[in-house]
N, C-alpha and C positions, 0 to 999 in steps of 0.2 A: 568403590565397587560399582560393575555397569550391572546391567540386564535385558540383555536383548530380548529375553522371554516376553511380548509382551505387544498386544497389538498397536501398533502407533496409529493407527486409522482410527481409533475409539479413544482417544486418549480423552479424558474432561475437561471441557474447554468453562463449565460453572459449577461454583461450590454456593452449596446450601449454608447460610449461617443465622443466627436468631440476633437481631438489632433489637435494641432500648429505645423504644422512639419516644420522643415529647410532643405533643400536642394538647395545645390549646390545657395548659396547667397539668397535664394527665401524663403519667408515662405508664407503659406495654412494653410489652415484650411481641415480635412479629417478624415473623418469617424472611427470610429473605434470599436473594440468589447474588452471588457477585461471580462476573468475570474472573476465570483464571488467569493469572501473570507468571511466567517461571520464565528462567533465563533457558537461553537456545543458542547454544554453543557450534558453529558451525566450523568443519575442519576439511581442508579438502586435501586430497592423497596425504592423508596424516598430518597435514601440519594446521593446526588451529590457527584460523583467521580472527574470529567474531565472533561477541559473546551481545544477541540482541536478549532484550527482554519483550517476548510476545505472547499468543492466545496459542497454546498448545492444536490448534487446526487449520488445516490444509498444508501440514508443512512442506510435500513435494511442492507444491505450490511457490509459496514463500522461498524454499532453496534456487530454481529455476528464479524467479523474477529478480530475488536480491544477486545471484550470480551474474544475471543479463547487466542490468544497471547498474551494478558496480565495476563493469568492467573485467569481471574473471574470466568471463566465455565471452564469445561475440556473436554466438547461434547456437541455439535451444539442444544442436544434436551433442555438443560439446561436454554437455552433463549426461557421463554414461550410463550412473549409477550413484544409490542415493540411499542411507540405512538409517532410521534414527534408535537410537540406544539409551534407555533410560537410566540415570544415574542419579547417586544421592541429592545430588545439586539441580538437576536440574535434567532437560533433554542434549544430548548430543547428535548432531545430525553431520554422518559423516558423507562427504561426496566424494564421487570419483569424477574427474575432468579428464579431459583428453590429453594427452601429452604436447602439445603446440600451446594447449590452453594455461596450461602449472606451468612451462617455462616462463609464459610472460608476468604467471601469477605471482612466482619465484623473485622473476625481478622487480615486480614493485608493488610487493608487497608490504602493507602497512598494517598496523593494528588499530585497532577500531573496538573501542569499549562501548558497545551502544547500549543509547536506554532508550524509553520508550519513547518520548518529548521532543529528540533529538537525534538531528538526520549527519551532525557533522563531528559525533566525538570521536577524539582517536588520533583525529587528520591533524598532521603534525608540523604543514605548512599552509600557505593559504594557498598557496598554486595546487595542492588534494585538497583545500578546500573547497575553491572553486574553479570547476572545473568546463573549457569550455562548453557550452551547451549548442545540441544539434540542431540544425534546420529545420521545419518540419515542411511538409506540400500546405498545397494552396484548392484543395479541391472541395472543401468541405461547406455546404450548405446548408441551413436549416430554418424553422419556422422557432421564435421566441416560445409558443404551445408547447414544444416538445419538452421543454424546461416543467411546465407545471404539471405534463401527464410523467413525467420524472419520478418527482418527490412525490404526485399520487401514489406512485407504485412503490415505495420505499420502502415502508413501514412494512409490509407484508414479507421482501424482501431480507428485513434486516431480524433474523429471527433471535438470535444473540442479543439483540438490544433490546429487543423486548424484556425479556426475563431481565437482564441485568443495568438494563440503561447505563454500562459501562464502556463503551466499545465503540472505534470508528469503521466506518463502511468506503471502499471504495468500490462502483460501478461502474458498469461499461453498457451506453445505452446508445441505441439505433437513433437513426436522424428524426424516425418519427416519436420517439420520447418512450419507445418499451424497453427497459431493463433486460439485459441482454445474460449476464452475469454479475455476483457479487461474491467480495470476499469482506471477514469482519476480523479486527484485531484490536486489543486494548494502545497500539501504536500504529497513530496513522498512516506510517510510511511502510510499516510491515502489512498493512492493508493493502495496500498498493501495491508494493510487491509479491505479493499472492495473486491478487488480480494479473497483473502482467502474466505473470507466471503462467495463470492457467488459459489467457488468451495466447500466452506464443505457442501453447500446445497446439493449439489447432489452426486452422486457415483464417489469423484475423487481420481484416484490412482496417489499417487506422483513419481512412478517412471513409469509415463507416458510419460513424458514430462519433459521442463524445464521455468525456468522462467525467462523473459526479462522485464530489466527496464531501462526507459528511464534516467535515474540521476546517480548520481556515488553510488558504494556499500559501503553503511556503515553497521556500528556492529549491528544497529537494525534492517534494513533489513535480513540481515545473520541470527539471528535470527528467527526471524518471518517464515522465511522458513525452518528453519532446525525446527521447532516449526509442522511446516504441513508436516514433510518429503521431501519436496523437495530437488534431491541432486544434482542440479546445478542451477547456478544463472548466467546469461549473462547481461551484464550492458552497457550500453552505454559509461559510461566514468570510470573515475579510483576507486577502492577500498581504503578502507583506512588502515591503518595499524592493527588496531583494529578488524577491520573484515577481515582482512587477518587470521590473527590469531585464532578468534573463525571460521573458515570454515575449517582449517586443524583441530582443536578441532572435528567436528562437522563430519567429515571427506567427506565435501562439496565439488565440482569443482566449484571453484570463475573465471567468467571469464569474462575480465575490455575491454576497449577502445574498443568495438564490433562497428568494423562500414563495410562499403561492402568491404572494401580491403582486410580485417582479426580483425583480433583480439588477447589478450595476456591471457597466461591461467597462472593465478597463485598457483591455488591448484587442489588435484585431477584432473591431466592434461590425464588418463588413460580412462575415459568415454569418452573423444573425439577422444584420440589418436592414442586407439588399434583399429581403424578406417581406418587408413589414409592409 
């Protein structure tokens, strides 16, 4: 049983619940807030694609970005039309795609069980798993500063994590280190795809800026941005071997452990460095 009665713009992205805490020999009872998780069923001209598990907010968002990067559309006008509908399971978010766009979706089309952790369930060969990755330009400049007036700006930014310290953050920040836009999700690649999303709504140039995420850099991240042109990626914690290597592919600046002391630059170390 669905219900479309029902504003999806307000949906609760955190629930109040009361934790048993132990401290120091003592236990309490204390308030608490955690991040919403429900699965997000995505179906386009009727036919059920994907079932991600995400943060019930900004879903236009998240439909547009995860459509871009996956491949369904190949430009933002593509996605006509977009309903979500709440059902006992969960949200369903139906899209309409353009007819040039569902033929090719048609033909290669795979199912895809996603969870939050994991950017490749589903893919049923490795050739959909890994998939080549795009070029990116060579234009982008900036000062190592911009990196720590960044993370100054995070926190204030990342208003979800405050309350629930559950949730990752992907941003999109100017050369000179201001936080440009942010989206938050308990799955870090559904982060990012929200982010996308709501920068291809408007006039964004990828070598504007660069992009900060709160979680370590994996290969589908890397992706996903070498996908929108962005050709640096700063990450809170470490890369993995696999997107180490599609960002020199990609010919990307991957750059891991970003915290206020420094940071380490693994690829395309030359955008920061002819800097310094």
């Amino acid at each position: 049983m669905s219900n479309s009665d029902f504003d999806a713009d307000n949906l609760a992205t955190i629930q109040a619940v009361v934790a048993r805490r132990y401290v120091c020999g003592e236990w309490s009872e204390q308030a608490d807030q955690i991040a919403e998780e429900v699965p997000l069923a995505l179906i386009y001209n009727g036919i059920a694609h994907a079932v991600m598990l995400g943060t019930p907010a900004d879903l236009a968002d998240f439909a547009l970005g995860f459509s871009l990067t996956e491949g369904i559309i190949s430009e933002a006008k593509q996605l006509r039309d977009l309903e979500v509908v709440k059902s006992e399971l969960g949200l369903e978010i139906y899209i309409d795609i353009a007819s040039e766009a569902f033929h090719g979706f048609k033909v290669s089309r795979r199912q895809l069980a996603g969870r939050t952790g994991c950017g490749l369930c589903g893919q049923e060969t490795l050739q959909q798993a890994i998939r080549p990755i795009p070029k990116v330009g060579h234009t982008l400049k900036l000062q190592p500063q911009a990196f720590k007036a960044a993370l100054n700006q995070l926190p204030e930014w990342q208003t979800m994590h405050q309350t629930t310290g559950g949730v990752h953050a992907a941003a999109w920040v100017d050369i000179k280190g201001n936080i440009q836009a942010l989206r938050e999700d308990v799955g870090r690649h559904n982060a990012l795809d929200k982010l996308l999303g709501a920068l291809f709504k408007h006039d964004f140039a990828p070598d504007a800026g660069f992009l900060l995420l709160t979680s370590r850099a994996s290969h589908e991240l890397v992706y996903k941005a070498a996908f929108a042109g962005i050709e640096l990626i700063a990450a809170v914690s470490a890369p993995t071997s696999l997107a180490l290597r599609h960002a020199e592919e990609a010919g990307l600046t991957l750059v891991g452990w970003l915290r206020k002391g420094g940071f380490s630059v693994y690829s395309g170390a030359g955008r920061c460095m002819e800097m310094v």
